[in-house]
C-alpha positions in Angstrom: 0.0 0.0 0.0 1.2 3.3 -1.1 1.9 5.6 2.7 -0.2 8.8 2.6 1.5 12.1 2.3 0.7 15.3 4.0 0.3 17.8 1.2 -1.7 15.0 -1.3 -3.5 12.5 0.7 -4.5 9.1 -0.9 -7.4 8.4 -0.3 -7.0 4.4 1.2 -9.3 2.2 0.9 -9.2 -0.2 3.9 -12.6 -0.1 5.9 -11.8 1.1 9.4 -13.5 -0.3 12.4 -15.8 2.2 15.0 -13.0 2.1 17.6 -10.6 2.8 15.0 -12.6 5.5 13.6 -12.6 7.0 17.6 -9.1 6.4 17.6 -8.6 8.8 14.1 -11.1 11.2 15.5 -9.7 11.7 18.5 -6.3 12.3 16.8 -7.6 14.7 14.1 -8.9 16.5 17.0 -5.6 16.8 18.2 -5.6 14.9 21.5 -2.6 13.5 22.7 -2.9 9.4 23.8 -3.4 9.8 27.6 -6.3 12.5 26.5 -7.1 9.8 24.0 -7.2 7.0 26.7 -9.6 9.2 29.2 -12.1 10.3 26.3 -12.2 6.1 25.5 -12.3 5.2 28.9 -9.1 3.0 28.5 -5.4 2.3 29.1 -2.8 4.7 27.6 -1.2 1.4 26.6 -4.2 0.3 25.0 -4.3 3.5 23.0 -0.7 3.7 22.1 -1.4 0.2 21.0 -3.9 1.0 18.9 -2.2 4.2 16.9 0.3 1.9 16.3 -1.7 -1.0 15.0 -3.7 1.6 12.8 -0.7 2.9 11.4 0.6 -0.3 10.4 -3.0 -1.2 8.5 -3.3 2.0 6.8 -0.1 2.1 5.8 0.4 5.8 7.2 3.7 6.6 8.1 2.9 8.6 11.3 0.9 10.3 13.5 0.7 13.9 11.4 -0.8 11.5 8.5 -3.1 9.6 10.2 -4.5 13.6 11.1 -4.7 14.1 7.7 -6.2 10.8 6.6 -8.9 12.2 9.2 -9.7 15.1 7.5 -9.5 13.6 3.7 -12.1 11.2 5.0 -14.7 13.2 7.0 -13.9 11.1 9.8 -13.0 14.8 11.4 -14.6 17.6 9.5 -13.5 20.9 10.5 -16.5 24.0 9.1 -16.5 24.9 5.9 -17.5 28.0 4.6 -19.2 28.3 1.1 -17.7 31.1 -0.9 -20.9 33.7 -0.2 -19.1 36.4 -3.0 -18.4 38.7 0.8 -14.7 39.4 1.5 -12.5 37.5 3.4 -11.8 39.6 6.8 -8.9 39.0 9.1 -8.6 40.5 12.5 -5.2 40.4 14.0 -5.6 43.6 16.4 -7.5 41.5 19.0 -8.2 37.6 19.4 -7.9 36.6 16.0 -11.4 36.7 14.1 -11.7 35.4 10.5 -15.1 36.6 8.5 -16.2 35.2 4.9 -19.0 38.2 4.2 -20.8 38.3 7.3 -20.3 34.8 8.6 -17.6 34.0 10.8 -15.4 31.3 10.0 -13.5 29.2 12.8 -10.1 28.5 11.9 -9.2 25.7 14.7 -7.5 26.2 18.1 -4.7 28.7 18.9 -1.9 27.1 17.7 -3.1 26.5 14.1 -4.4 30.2 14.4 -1.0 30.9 15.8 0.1 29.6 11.7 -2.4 31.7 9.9 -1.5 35.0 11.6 2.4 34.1 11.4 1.4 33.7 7.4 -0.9 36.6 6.9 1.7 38.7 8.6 4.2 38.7 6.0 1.4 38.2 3.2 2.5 36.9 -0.1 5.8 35.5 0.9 7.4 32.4 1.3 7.5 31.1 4.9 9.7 28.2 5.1 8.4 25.3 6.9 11.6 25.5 9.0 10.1 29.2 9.9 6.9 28.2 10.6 8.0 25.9 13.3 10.2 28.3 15.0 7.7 31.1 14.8 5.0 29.2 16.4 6.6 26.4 18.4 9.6 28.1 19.4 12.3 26.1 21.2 9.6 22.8 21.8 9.0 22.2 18.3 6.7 18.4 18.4 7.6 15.4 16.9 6.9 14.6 13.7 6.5 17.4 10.0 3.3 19.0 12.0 3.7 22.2 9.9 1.8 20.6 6.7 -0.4 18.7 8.7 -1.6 22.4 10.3 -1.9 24.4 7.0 -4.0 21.2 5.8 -5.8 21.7 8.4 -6.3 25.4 7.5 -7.0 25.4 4.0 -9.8 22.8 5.4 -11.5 25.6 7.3 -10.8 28.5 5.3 -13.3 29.4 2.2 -11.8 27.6 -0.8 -9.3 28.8 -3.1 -5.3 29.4 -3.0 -5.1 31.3 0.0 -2.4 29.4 1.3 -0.1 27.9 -1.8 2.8 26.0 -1.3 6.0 27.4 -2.9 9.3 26.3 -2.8 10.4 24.7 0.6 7.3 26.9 2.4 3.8 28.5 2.0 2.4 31.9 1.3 -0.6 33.5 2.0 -1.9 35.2 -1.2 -3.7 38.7 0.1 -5.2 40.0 -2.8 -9.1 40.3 -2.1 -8.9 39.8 1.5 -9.1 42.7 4.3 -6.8 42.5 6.8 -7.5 45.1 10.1 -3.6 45.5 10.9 -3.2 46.7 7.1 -6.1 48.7 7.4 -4.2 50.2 10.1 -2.0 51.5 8.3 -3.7 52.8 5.8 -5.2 55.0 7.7 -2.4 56.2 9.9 -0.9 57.1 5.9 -4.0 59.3 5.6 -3.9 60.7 8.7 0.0 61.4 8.4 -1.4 63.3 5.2 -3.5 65.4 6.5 -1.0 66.8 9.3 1.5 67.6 6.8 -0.9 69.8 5.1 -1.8 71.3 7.9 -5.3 69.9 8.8 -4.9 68.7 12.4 -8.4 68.3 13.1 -8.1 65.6 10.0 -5.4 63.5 11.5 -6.8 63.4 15.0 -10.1 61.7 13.2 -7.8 60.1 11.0 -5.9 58.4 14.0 -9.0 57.7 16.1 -10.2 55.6 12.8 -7.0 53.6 13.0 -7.1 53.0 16.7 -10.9 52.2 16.8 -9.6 48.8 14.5 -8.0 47.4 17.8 -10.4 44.7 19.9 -8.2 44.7 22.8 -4.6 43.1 23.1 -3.3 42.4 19.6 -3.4 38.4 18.4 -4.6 37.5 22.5 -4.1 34.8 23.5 -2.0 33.3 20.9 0.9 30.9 21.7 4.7 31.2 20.3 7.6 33.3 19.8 6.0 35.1 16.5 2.9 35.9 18.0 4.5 37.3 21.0 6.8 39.4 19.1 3.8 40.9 17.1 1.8 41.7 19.9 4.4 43.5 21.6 4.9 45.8 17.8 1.4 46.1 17.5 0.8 47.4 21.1 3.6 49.5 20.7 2.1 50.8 17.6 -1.4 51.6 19.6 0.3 53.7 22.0 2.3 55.7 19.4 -0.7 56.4 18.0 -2.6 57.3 20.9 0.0 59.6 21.6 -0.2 61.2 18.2 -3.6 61.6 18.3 -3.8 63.3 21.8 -0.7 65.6 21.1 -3.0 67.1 18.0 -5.8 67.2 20.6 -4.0 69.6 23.2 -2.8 71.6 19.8 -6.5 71.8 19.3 -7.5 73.0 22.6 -9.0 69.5 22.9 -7.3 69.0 26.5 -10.6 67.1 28.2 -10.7 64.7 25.0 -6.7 63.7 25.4 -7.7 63.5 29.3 -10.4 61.0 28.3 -8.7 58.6 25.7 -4.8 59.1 27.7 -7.2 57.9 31.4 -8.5 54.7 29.9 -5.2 53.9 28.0 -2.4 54.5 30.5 -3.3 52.3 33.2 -2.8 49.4 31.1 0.5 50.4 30.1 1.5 51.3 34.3 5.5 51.1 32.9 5.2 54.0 29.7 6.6 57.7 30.9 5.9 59.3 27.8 2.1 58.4 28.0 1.9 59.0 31.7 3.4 62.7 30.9 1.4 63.1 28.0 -1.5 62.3 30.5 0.3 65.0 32.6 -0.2 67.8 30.5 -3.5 67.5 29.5 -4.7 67.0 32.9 -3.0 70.4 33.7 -4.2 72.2 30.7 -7.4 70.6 31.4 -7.2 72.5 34.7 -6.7 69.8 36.7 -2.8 69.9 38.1 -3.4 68.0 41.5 -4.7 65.0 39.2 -1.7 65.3 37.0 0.8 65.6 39.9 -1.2 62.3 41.4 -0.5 60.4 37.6 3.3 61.2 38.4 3.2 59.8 42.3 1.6 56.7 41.0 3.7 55.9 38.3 6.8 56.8 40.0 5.6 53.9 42.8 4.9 51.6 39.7 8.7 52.3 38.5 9.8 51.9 41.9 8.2 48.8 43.2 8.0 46.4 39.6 11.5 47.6 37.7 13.2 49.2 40.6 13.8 52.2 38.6 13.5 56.0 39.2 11.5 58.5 36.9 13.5 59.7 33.9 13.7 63.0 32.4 10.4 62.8 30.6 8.4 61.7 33.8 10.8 64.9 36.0 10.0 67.6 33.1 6.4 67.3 33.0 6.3 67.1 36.6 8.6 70.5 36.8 6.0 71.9 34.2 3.2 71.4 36.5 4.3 72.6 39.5 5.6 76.4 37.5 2.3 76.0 36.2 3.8 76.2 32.3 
């Protein structure tokens, strides 16, 4: 019997029995053997007995292609979405959401999402398999070539067509017709940059608020491996640039209790960042309201202190200073 592959699964045609078929459900669910064991209500021996056994029959050559002999079989069936002619819509700035028109399509637990994003995050190039594994597995890659077993698994849930292609020694992730929120993003920071170098500030503080109304909460939450963690640290960065950008055209605007409002909410989630505590600063004192902003400086200075053991830097000190003159 010819051993299924991962990328072009053939289809064998040995009958399987129902505890074999619980066996290559279980596994195309992505259980491990002891999870396998309890769901069955056996032995872990029994179970690693019976992979093995299964293996042998079907003439698959290990455990990543008896997932995918699962899924070529509808013995696991993952949801697919029709093509409903509505764009495809990825959202990155937040948990991970993937929309095909209006319905929402579920693309598998976090570490196959944990693929997607590390491929629609550097659409239309090659991602090496090699790549793919370090981005998302990190220093515990698992046994076995799990990387086309995952993107199988992907292209099962996605809406057909060549979204993800194999090329070369990797995949890529074509983008062309599909919306995704962190290129949104920066579309509209482009526009807003626009309209402050013409001069319209009151533009670019719309402009910004556009861009940062696209974020859900923390960027790609949730998500496990070194890739992920790396983009949700740029991508939060990016938020706060922004918000500072946008309140510093506010309190050029005489906007100060709209900066107050947007800087209050943000800033206590980011307890560590001077720059946005003394942004908050100086529009709480052009607000009218120094006692508050000389309050945002005591608490931040403790939050230095106590978590990084670290005094106030010059930032933090000036605005402080400019407070207390009353400048």
């Amino acid at each position: 019997m010819v051993a299924t592959t991962i990328d072009d699964p053939v289809r064998a045609c040995a009958p399987v029995t129902a505890r074999e078929r619980d066996v290559l459900s279980a596994l195309g669910r992505g259980l491990t053997n002891s999870e396998i064991a309890a769901a069955l209500a056996t032995s872990e021996t029994a179970v690693d007995g019976d992979v093995g056994q299964l293996l042998t029959r079907l003439g698959l050559r290990d455990r990543a292609a008896a997932i995918v002999y699962a899924f070529d079989h509808g013995i696991v069936t993952p949801r697919q979405i029709p093509a409903p002619g509505g764009r495809l819509r990825i959202s990155v700035l937040g948990p991970v959401q993937v929309h095909s028109g209006a319905e929402p399509v579920a693309v598998g637990p976090v570490r196959q999402q944990a693929l997607l994003a590390a491929l629609v995050l550097r659409p239309d190039m090659i991602v090496s398999q090699r790549e793919l594994l370090d981005r998302v597995w990190g220093l515990e890659p698992p046994a076995g070539n799990v990387v086309p077993v995952y993107v199988y698994r992907l292209r099962k849930c996605l809406p057909p067509g060549d979204l993800i292609t194999r090329a070369g020694a990797g995949y890529r992730f074509a983008a062309r017709g599909v919306r995704l929120d962190s290129a949104r993003l920066e579309e509209l920071v482009a526009e807003a940059n626009e309209a402050r170098h013409v001069g319209d500030l009151s533009a670019a503080v719309a402009g910004y608020g556009r861009a940062l109304e696209l974020f859900r909460g923390e960027p790609l939450a949730g998500l496990p491996g070194p890739f992920a963690e790396l983009e949700r640290l740029r991508l939060t960065e990016r938020r706060i640039v922004l918000s500072q950008q946008k309140a510093e055209w506010q309190l050029r605007l005489g906007r100060h209790t709209d900066a107050v409002g947007e800087l209050w909410t943000l800033a206590p989630e980011h307890p560590h960042s001077e720059p946005l505590a003394a942004l908050l600063m100086r529009a709480l004192h052009r607000a009218g309201r120094p006692a508050d902003a000389l309050a945002v400086f005591a608490r931040t200075c403790r939050r230095l202190a106590d978590d990084l053991g670290v005094a106030p830097g010059e930032v933090l000190c000036g605005a402080r200073r400019a407070v207390l003159q009353g400048v």
